[in-house]
C-alpha positions in Angstrom: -5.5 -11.3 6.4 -3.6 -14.5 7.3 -6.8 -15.2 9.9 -8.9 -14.6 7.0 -7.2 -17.5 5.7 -7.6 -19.6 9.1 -11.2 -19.4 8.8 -11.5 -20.3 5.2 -9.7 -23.3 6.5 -11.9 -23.7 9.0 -9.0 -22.9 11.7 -9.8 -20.8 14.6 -8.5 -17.4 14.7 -5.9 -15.9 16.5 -8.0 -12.6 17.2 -11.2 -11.6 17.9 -10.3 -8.2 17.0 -8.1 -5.3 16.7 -7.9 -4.5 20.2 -7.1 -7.6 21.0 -4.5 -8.7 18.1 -2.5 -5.2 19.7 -3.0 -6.5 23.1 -1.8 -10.0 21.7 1.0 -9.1 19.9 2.0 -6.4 22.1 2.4 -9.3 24.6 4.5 -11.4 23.2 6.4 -9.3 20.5 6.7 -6.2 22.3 5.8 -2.7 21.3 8.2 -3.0 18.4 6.0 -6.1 17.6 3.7 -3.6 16.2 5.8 -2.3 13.5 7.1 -5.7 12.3 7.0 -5.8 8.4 7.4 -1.9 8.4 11.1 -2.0 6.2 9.5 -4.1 3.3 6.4 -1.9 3.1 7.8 1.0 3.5 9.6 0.2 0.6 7.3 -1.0 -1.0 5.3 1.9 -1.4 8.4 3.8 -2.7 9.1 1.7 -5.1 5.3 2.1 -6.3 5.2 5.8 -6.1 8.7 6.2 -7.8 6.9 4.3 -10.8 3.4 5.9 -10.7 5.3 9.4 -10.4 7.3 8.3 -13.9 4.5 6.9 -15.9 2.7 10.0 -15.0 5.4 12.6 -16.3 6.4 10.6 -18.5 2.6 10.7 -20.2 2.2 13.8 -19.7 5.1 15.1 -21.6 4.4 12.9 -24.1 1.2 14.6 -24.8 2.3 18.0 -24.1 4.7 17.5 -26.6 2.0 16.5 -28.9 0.7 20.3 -28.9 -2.2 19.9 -26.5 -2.9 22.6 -23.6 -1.9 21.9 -20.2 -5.5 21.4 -18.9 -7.2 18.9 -16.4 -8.0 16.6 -20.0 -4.2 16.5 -19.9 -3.9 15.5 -16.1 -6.8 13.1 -16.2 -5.5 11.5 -19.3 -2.0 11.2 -17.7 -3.3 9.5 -14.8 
C-alpha cells in the first residue's frame, strides 16, 4: 500500500513484487521483519469481531423477542 502511494507520487517503488519485498525485508529486518505490525492488527481484528459478534446477538434477540421464528430471515436480517 504505502508503494502504491510512491507511485501516485511519482516515486519509484521499493518492490517489484512480493517475492522480492520478502527477500528485501527479510534482509534487512530479519525473519521477524515479516511479522512487523502483527500486535496492532491482531488486535485489531478482535476488537472488530468482538463488536460484529454483539451487534449481531444483540439484533437478533431483539427480533426474537419480537415473536418471529428463528429462521435464516432472522439470521440474514441480523447480519
Amino acid at each position: 500500500q504505502a508503494d502504491g502511494r510512491n507511485v501516485a507520487r511519482n516515486l519509484p517503488a521499493r518492490y517489484s513484487g512480493i517475492f522480492d519485498a520478502f527477500s528485501k525485508i527479510v534482509r534487512s529486518e530479519g525473519l521477524l521483519g515479516l511479522y512487523a505490525g502483527l500486535g496492532p492488527n491482531l488486535t485489531r481484528a478482535a476488537l472488530v469481531n468482538v463488536g460484529e459478534l454483539t451487534a449481531y446477538d444483540s439484533a437478533k434477540h431483539f427480533i426474537l423477542g419480537r415473536g418471529y421464528a428463528d429462521n435464516v430471515g432472522v439470521h440474514a436480517s441480523s447480519a
